[in-house]
Each structure stands twice: as C-alpha cells, then as structure tokens.
matplotlib code that plots the C-alpha trace (Angstrom):
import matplotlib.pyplot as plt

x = [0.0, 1.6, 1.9, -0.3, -2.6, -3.1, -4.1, -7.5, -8.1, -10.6, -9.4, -12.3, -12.9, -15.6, -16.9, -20.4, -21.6, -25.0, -26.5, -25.4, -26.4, -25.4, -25.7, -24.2, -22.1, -23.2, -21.2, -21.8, -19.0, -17.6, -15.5, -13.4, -12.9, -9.1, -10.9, -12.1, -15.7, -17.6, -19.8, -22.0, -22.5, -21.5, -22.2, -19.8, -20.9, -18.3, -18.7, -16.3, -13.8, -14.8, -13.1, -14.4, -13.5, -13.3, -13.0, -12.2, -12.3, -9.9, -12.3, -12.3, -16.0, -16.4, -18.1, -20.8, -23.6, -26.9, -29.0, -31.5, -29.8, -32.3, -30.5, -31.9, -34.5, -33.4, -32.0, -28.4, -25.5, -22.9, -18.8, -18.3, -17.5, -17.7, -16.6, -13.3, -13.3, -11.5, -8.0, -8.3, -5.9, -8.0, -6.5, -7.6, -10.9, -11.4, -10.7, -12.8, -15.8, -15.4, -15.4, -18.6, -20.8, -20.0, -18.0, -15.3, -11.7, -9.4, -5.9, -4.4, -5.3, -4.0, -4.5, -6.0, -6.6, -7.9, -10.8, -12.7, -16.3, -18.0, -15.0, -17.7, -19.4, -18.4, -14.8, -15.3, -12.5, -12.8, -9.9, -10.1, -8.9, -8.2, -8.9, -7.4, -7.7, -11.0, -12.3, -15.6, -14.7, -17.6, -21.4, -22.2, -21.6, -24.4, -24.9, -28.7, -29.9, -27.9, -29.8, -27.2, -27.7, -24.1, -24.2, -21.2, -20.4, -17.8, -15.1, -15.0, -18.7, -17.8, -16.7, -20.1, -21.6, -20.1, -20.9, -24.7, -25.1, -25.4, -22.8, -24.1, -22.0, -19.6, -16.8, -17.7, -17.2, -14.1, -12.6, -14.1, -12.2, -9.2, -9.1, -9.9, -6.9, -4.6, -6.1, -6.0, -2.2, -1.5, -3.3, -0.7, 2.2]
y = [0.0, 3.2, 6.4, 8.9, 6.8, 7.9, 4.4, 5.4, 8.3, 7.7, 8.4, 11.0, 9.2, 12.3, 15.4, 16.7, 20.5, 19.4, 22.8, 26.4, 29.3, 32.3, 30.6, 27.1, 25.0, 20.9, 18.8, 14.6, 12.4, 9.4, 7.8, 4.6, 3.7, 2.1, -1.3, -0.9, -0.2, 2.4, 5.3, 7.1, 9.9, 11.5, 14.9, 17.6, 21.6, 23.4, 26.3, 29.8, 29.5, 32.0, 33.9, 34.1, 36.8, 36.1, 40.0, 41.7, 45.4, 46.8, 46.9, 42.9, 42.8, 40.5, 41.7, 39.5, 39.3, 38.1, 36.8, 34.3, 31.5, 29.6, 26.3, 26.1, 28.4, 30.3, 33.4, 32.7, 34.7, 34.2, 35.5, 37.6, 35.9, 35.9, 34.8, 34.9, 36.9, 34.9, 35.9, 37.7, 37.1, 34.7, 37.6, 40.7, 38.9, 38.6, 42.7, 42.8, 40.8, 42.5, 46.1, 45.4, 43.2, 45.3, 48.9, 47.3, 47.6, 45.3, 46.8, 43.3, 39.5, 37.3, 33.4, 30.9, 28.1, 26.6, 23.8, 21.9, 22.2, 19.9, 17.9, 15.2, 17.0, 20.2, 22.2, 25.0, 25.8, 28.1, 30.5, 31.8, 34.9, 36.8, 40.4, 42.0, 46.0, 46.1, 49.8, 51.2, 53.2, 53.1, 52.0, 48.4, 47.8, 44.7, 43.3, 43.3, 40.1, 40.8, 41.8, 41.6, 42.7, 44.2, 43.1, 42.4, 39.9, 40.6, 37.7, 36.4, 35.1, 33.7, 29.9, 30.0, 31.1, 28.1, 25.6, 26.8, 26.3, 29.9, 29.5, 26.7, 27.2, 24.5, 26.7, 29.7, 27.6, 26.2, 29.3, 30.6, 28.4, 28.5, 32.1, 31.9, 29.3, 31.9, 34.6, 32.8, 31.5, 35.0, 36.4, 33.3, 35.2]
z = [0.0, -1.0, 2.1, 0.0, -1.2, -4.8, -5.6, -4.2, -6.8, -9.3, -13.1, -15.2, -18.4, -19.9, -18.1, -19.2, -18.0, -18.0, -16.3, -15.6, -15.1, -13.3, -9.7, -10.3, -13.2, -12.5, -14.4, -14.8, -14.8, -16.0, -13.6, -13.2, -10.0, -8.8, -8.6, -12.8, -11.6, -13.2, -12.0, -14.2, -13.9, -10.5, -10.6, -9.3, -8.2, -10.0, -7.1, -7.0, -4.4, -1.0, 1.4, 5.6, 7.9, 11.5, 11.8, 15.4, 16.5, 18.6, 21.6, 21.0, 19.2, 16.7, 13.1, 12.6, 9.6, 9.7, 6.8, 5.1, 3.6, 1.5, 1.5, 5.2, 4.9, 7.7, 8.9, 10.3, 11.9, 10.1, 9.9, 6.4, 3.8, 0.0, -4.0, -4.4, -8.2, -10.9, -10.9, -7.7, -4.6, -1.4, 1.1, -0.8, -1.6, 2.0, 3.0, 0.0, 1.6, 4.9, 3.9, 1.0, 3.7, 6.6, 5.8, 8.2, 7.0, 8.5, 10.3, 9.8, 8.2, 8.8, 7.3, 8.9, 6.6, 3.2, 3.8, 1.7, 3.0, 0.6, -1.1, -1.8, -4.5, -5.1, -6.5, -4.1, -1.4, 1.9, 2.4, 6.1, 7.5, 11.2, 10.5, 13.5, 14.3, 12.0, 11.7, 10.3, 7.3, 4.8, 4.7, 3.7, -0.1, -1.3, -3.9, -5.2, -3.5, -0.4, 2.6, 5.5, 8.8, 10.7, 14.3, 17.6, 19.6, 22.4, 21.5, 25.3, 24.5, 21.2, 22.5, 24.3, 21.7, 19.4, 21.8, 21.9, 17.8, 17.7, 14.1, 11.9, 8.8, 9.3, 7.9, 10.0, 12.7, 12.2, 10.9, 14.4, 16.3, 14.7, 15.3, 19.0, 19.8, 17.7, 19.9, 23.2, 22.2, 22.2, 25.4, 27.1, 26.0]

ax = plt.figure().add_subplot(projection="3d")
ax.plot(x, y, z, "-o")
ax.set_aspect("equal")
plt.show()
C-alpha cells in the first residue's frame, strides 16, 4: 500500500456540463474507480472559491452578519465571507468581503486556513482569514440580492456562543475556532 494513497483516486474518463447558469455549473462524470468499476454519472458543483472573515475590533468585538440562507430556509448569523473573483488574490478577496458586507476595514489579516467544505461533490474551497484592528470606514456595499444585517459579539462570548449552535456554517465555525486558539495562544504570551 503506498503512504499517500493515490491508488485510491478515481481516473475521469468524460466530463459533461449538463447545467449552468449564473448561480451554479453541474457537471456529470464518468468515472473509473481504482478497482475498474464504473460510475455514471457522478455529478460535481463546479462552485467559485470563497473567502471568511473572523474579523475583530480593537475593543475585542467580533463583526458578525446576519441573513437568510435559502439552502436552510433560515436566517443565520454568520462570519463575512464571499466569492473569491477569478483571478483575484484569497486575502484581498477577504478585505474585500469584509469592507462590502460590513463597511469594516481590516488593520491586519491574517491566514487561517484553506478547507474543503463539501470535497464530496463540489470544487469550491474556503480560504479563512483573522482580521485584526478592523475599523468602520464606509457604509455596507451589497450586492442586489444581499440583505445583510451588521451586528457584535464581544469575542470572550464567542466559545459560548459556538458551543450553543449559535454559528451553523460549518466553515464559519471552524474558521471561528481557529481564530480563537490563535487569539488565546497570544493572550498566554
């Protein structure tokens, strides 16, 4: 058995784009599996890459958002986040996020981490960011089907806050965290 395990990958034989649209590129594929079995068709979400924000004022508030999300048909609060444009850099697509959903600019960013949040079905990567020192410079800048709600959370309640389900997008959480035991490591210092 080899250590990385590319014997486990499964070789595309055809990709289809059999739906897009503005929203969403589906494409079916043909697949051979390591063992010669095929799979027929297995779509894939050919999703943008995004940017989150774990953003934090100098008084130690976090910058939160609230909206509907229609994929749960409910209103959740939410870190800021946002498409990464083609071409564009996953760090200035993230000061770029923050200062559009919330007129917050951030002193520093810092990178947390690249995730996968649905590597089952869909292209899409997560690049997370600490936005330290964040400042209100400018009103909110939406886009037209953006209805986004600016709201605080004083980071000392945020663990709580976690542990309650108060964040249900499973990147905002783990960006969340990540950002608190960077924070915390520091406070020890």
């Amino acid at each position: 058995m080899s250590g990385n395990r590319n014997d486990m990958a499964w070789k595309v034989l055809k990709r289809d784009i059999v739906f897009q649209d503005t929203w969403v590129q589906l494409e079916a594929s043909r697949c051979e599996l390591p063992d010669g079995r095929i799979i027929e068709p297995f779509y894939i979400r050919r999703d943008p890459d995004f940017a989150v924000v774990v953003a934090l004022t100098k008084d130690e508030r976090l910058v939160l958002v609230r909206q509907y999300r229609h994929g749960v048909e409910k209103v959740l609060l939410e870190l800021p986040a946002g498409a990464i444009e083609k071409g564009e850099d996953p760090k200035v697509a993230a000061g770029r996020e923050l200062l559009e959903e919330t007129g917050y600019q951030a002193g520093h960013l810092e990178f947390l981490m690249k995730t996968a949040p649905n590597a089952a079905n869909s292209t899409a990567y997560a690049y997370c960011y600490l936005a330290t020192d964040a400042e209100w410079v400018a009103a909110q800048h939406l886009d037209a089907m953006e209805d986004v709600a600016v709201e605080f959370m004083d980071v000392k309640d945020a663990r709580r806050a976690l542990r309650k389900g108060t964040f249900e997008q499973a990147v905002h959480v783990a960006a969340l965290y990540a950002a608190l035991d960077i924070l915390e490591g520091r406070e020890k210092r």
